[in-house]
Residue, then its C-alpha position, 0 to 999 in steps of 0.5 A: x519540474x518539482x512537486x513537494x521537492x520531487x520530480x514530476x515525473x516521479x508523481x506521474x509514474x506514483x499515480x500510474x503504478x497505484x492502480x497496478x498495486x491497490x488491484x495486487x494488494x485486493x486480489x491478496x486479500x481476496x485469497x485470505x477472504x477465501x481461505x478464511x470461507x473455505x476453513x473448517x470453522x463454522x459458518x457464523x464465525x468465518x461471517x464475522x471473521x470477514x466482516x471484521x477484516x473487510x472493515x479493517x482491510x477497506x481502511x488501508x492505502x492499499x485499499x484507499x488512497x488520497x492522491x495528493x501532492x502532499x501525501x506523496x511521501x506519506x503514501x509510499x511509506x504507508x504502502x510499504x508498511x501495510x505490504x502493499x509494495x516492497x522496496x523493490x517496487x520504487x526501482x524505477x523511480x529517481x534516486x532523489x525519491x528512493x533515498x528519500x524513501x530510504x532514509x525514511x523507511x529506515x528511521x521508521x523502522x528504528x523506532 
């Protein structure tokens, strides 16, 4: 079976591993929120340094996702560039998603 030109299986294994890589991703910014509370600056500057990451931070597909069929693709690409996975991570996906994905990655990163 297909979703979006896709293989189930590859959407079922998708929503699966996005828990495993939104908690990796939070506990990330969990240690450079308490690198930022342990610096030197004062206490008023790391308040505001954290208020201004968390409100970006909690903005981020790795934070945040809409699991939808048809942000599939979208979603894979926005992980990847917000760092929450690496290419290595879609191993055990299809070789259709993974060149897809590739395919994609690559032009995105050309323009």
């Amino acid at each position: 079976m297909f979703c979006n030109g896709f293989k189930e299986s590859d959407w079922k294994l998708f929503r699966e591993r996005v828990p495993d890589w939104q908690e990796a991703y939070i506990a990330k910014l969990n240690r450079e929120y308490i690198e930022i509370l342990n610096s030197d600056k004062l206490d008023s500057e790391k308040f505001w340094e954290i208020e201004k990451r968390i409100s970006s931070d909690k903005n981020s597909t790795g934070v945040i996702i809409e699991m939808r069929r048809s942000e599939f693709i979208t979603n894979i690409l926005e992980l990847l560039r917000e760092r929450v996975i690496a290419p290595n991570d879609l191993e055990e996906f299809s070789g259709e998603l993974k060149q897809t994905v590739n395919l994609l990655w690559t032009e995105a990163d050309n323009k």
